[in-house]
Structures are given as structure tokens and as C-alpha cells.
N, C-alpha and C positions, 0 to 999 in steps of 0.2 A: 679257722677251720677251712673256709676255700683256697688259701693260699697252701696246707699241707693235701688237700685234695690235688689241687693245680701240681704240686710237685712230685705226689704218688703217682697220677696218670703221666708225667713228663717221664718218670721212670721206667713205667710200665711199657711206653712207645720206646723207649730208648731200648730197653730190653727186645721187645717186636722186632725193631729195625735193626740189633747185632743177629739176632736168631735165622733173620733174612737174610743177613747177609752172607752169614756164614752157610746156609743152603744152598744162597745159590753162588757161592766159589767154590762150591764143595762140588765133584766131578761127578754130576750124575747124568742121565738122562736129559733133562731140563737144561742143565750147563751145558752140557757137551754142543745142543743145539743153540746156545745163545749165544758162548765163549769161542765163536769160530775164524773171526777174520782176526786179523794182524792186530788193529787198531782194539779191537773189544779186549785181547791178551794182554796189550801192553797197557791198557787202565786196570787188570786186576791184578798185573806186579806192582805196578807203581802205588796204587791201592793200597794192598797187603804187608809191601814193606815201608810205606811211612808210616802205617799203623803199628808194625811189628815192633820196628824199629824204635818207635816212643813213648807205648804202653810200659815198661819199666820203669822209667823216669814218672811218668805221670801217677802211679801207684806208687814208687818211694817219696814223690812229694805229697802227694795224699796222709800217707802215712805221717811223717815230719809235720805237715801243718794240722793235722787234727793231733797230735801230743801236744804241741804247741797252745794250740787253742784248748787244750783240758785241762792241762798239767800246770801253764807259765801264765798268772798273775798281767794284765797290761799294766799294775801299779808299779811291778815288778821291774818295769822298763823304764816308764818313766822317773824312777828316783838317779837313773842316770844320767838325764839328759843334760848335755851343757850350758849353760846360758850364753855363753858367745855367740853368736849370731852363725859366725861360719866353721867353729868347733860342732855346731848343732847342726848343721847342715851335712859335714862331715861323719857324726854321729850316726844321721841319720840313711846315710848313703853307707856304711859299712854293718847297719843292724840286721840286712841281708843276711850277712854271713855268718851271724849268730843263731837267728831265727830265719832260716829260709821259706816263706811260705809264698803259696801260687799266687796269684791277683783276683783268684776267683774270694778269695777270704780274706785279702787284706783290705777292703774297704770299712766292713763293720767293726774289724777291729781298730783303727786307724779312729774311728767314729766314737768309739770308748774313752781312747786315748785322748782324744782332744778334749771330751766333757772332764779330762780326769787332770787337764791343766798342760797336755803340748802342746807349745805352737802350731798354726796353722801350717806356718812354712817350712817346719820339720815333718808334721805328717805327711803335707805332700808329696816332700820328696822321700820318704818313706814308703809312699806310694808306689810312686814312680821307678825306684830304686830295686826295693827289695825281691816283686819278682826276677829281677835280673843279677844284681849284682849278690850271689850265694852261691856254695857250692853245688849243688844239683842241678842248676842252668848252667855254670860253667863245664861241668862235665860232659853232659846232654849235647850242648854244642861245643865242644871239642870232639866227640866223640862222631857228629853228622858232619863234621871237615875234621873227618882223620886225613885228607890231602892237602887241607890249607889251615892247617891249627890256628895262623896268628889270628885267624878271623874271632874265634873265642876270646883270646884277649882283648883285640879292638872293640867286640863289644863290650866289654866290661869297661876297659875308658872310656868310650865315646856313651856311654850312659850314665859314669861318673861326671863328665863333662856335662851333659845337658842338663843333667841332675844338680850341679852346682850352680848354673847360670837362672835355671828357673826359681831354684831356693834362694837366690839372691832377689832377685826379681821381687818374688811372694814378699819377702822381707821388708823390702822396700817400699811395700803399695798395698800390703793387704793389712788391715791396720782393726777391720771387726769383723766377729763371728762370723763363717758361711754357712753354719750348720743350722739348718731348716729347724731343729730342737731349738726355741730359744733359751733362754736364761731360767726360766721359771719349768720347764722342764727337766733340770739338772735332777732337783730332788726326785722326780718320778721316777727318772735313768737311776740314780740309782737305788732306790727302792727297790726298781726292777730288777736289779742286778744282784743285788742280797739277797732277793725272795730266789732268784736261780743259783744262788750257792749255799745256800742254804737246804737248798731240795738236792744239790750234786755233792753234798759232803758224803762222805764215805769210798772207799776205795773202791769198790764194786760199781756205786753209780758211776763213776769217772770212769771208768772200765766200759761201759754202758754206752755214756755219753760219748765215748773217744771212737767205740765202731761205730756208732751212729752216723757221726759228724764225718768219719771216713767212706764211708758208703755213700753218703749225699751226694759230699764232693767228688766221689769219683764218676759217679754217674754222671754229675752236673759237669765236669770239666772231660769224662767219655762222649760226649754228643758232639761238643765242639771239635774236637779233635776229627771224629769221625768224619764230621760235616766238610772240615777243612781240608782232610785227607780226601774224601771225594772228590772235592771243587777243584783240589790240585791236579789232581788226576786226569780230571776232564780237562783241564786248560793246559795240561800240557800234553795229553794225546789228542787231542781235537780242533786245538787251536792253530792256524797256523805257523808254521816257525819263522815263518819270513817278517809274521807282523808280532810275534814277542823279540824278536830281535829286535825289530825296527826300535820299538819302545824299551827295553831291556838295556842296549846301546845307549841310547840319549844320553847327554849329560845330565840333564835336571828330568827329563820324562821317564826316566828308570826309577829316581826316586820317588815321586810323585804316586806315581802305579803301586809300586811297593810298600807308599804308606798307605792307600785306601784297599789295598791287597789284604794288608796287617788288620785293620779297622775291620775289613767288614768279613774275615775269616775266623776273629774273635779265639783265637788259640793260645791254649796255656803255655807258660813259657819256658817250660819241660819239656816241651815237644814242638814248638813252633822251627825250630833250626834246623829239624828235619826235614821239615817243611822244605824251610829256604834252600837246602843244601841240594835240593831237588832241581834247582834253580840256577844250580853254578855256571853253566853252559849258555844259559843265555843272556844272564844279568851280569850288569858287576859284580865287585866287591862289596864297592862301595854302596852299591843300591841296595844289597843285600844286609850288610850291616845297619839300613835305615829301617829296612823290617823287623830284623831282630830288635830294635832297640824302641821304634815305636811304639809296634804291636803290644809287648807290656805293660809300656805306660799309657797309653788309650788304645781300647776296641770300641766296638758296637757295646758287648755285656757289660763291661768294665762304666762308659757311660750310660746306659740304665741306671748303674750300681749309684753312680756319683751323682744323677740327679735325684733320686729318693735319696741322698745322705745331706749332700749339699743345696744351697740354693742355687737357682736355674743360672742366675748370671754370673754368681761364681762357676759354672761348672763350663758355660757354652766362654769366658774369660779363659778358662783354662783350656779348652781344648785346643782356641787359635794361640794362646803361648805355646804350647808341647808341640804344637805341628808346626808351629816356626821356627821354634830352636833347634827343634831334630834335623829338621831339613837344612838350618844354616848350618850346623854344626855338624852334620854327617857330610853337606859337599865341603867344606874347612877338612875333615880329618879327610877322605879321598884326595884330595890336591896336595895336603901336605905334611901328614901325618903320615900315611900310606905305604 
């Protein structure tokens, strides 16, 4: 009960703070006296169109991940999984493009799966993968570099790439359970999991259950976006240009920024490219591609997510792997990939 209170009133404000906002970009009285110098104008474009611009995207993945999650079975999945070690890993880096879903829902489901017999080091990189490599982020960011397309492809390799080295990695070292559920709560899981399908049989309740679960997420993945679109906004009208160059420039101080950018912006990865795209003037490429590809596989939310799923040392294990290999592996492809 306080956890669906907690997430009625998160709603509630989220709604407050769109109603606000849209009042005051709306030209009245109030605006006309706030929105007057140079600088105030150019954060309520920049504003408006990283928001405009990625609210579509974030609504059709809404939509695709809650069918997904009503309609498709996780047993569903795993009766396909390879036993090869790097056929699975493979497997698990292209099940994106079957099942496209955002990152804000692929952890619980990830969490099923593994009670229900996948390995650990295909969920991860399941993790890691899926919000990026599918078509609704390929588009989304092809569509935020309609002037530098190959950027959309590169990220879809160089997230293949990270994606393969860490699932090798996990293979090789991770060897028992990280899931805080131990052994003896398997039967509960799924008891609990019967007693909810059993209550969601019928085509009506799944009907039911599917706007439900679309409307959560959207709210819950609308805050983020908004938040992020703000932050942007502000740092790139208010911030100096001489000192986002300076770091933007760097060889490794561009990326660095860019991954604690991704991390602590927490944006779904539907709309994060717009983001970046914002960005082309003063960043690399290459530091730009380390956003897109991070941000996915760890934020801020994303680790919330992972430590209530995983144990603490698998999870804080995990995050110095993904921010190692991103980073070797995005200056590798900028040098010579590029």
C-alpha cells in the first residue's frame, strides 16, 4: 500500500509540474514578463523541442513494452535460449530487436527470467543490450542525427561490442546466484506468479492490465525525460561555451563528463539521442556515442533498479565493469573504428 501511494502522488506531481509548465510557456501575461531576455528564450526552445521531439518515441515504446509485458510469456523466451556460451550472448544482444523494451521494465523482467532458468550472463547482457539494440532507439536516434546518420549505426555496434566483452566477462567469473531471492524463494516467485495469472486470465483483464502498465510507464519514464530536458537546457544556455568546449574537446575528458552526464540524467533510451544530438557542436562524436551507449546500460534509476533485484556486490561489480569497458571501448572505436 505505501509503495502504490508513493507512486499515485509521484504521478500526481508529475502531472502538477507538466500543467506548470505548460502555463508558463504559454504567452500570457506572466510569461511575457519572465520570457524576455535572450538567454530565458533560448532555454524555452531548446526546452520544448527536446521534449517535442522525443515524446513520440517514448509513447510507442510505452506502448510495445507494456504488450509485451501482458501478452509474451518470459517462459516464452527462454525455451530459446542457446547453450553455447557466446551463441547466448549473441542471442541475448539481438532479443532487442524482437522485444524492444525501455530499461525502465527490463529489470523485473530479466528477474523472472533468471528464477525461471537463464543464465546470469545472458540476462545481463540482455540488460544492457535490449534497451539499445531494437528498432524504436535505432530510429529515434537516426532520426536526432538526420545530419550524421552513421552515429545510429555506431551505436548499435559499439553497444554490440561492450555487450559481448562484458557477457564474456560475466561467463567467465560469475559462477553463483546474484539474485537477493535465494533458492528457497523460487517456490514463493512462483506461487506469486500463478496467483497473478490466474487473476489476469481473461482478455478483458489483459486489456485492463496492459493500459495500466502503459500509463505507469509513461509517467514514470515522462519525469525523466522532462528532468533531463530541463538540465539540458540549462547547461547549454547558461553554461559557458568556452568551458563545455574545453571538456567536450578532451580526448578522454569528453567522455568521462558524458558518462556521468548519462548516469545522473537517467533518460529512457527512446529519447536520450535527442538529448545528445543537442550536443553535436560542442562534443565529439565519439564522446557522444559513449552517452548513447552508457546511459542504457547504467543510470542513477536503472541502479536503484539493480540493487533491490541483485545483491549489493554484484551490482556496485557491475557498474565499475560497464564503465570500463564503455570507456575502453568507445575511445577503441573513436581512433579506429570511426
Amino acid at each position: 500500500m505505501p509503495n502504490q501511494v508513493n507512486k499515485t502522488a509521484t504521478h500526481i506531481l508529475a502531472a502538477i509540474c507538466f500543467i506548470l509548465i505548460v502555463l508558463v510557456f504559454k504567452r500570457n501575461d506572466v510569461a511575457s514578463s519572465l520570457f524576455t531576455s535572450d538567454h530565458l528564450q533560448s532555454f524555452k526552445t531548446i526546452f520544448i523541442s527536446i521534449l517535442l521531439e522525443a515524446m513520440p518515441f517514448i509513447l510507442l515504446g510505452v506502448l510495445l513494452s507494456s504488450l509485451l509485458q501482458t501478452f509474451v510469456s518470459e517462459s516464452a523466451i527462454q525455451r530459446f535460449i542457446p547453450k553455447n556460451p557466446f551463441l547466448g550472448i549473441l542471442f541475448a544482444c539481438l532479443l532487442g530487436i524482437l522485444f524492444p523494451m525501455c530499461e525502465c521494465g527490463m529489470i523485473p523482467v530479466v528477474r523472472r527470467l533468471i528464477l525461471k532458468g537463464m543464465p546470469v550472463y545472458i540476462a545481463v547482457v540482455f540488460i544492457m543490450t535490449g534497451p539499445i539494440i531494437n528498432p524504436i532507439v535505432f530510429a529515434a536516434t537516426f532520426m536526432a542525427f538526420r545530419n550524421h546518420p552513421s552515429i545510429a549505426y555506431s551505436r548499435m555496434g559499439l553497444a554490440f561490442l561492450v555487450a559481448v566483452v562484458i557477457g564474456l566477462i560475466l561467463y567467465r567469473y560469475i559462477k553463483s546466484n546474484p539474485l537477493r531471492l535465494s533458492s528457497s524463494s523460487k517456490t514463493s516467485q512462483s506461487e506469486l506468479e500463478s496467483h497473478h495469472h490466474h487473476h489476469t486470465d481473461g482478455f478483458s483483464r489483459k486489456i485492463t492490465t496492459f493500459f495500466a502498465h502503459a500509463s505507469n510507464e509513461f509517467f514514470d519514464m515522462g519525469k525523466y525525460l522532462v528532468f533531463g530536458s530541463l538540465l539540458t537546457a540549462i547547461i547549454q544556455v547558461y553554461m559557458h561555451r568556452e568551458s563545455l568546449l574545453a571538456i567536450g574537446q578532451g580526448p578522454i575528458s569528453s567522455h568521462i563528463f558524458m558518462m556521468g552526464f548519462a548516469y545522473i540524467l537517467s533518460l529512457c533510451s527512446t529519447s536520450d539521442a535527442f538529448v545528445a544530438s543537442s550536443f553535436q557542436t560542442s562534443f565529439t562524436p565519439g564522446s557522444l556515442l559513449t552517452f548513447l551507449v552508457f546511459g542504457p546500460m547504467l543510470d542513477f534509476k536503472s541502479t536503484l533498479m539493480l540493487l533491490s533485484v541483485f545483491k549489493s556486490r554484484f551490482v556496485f561489480s557491475l557498474i565499475l565493469l560497464i564503465s570500463t569497458v564503455v570507456l575502453v571501448c568507445s575511445l577503441f572505436w573513436e581512433h579506429f573504428l570511426s
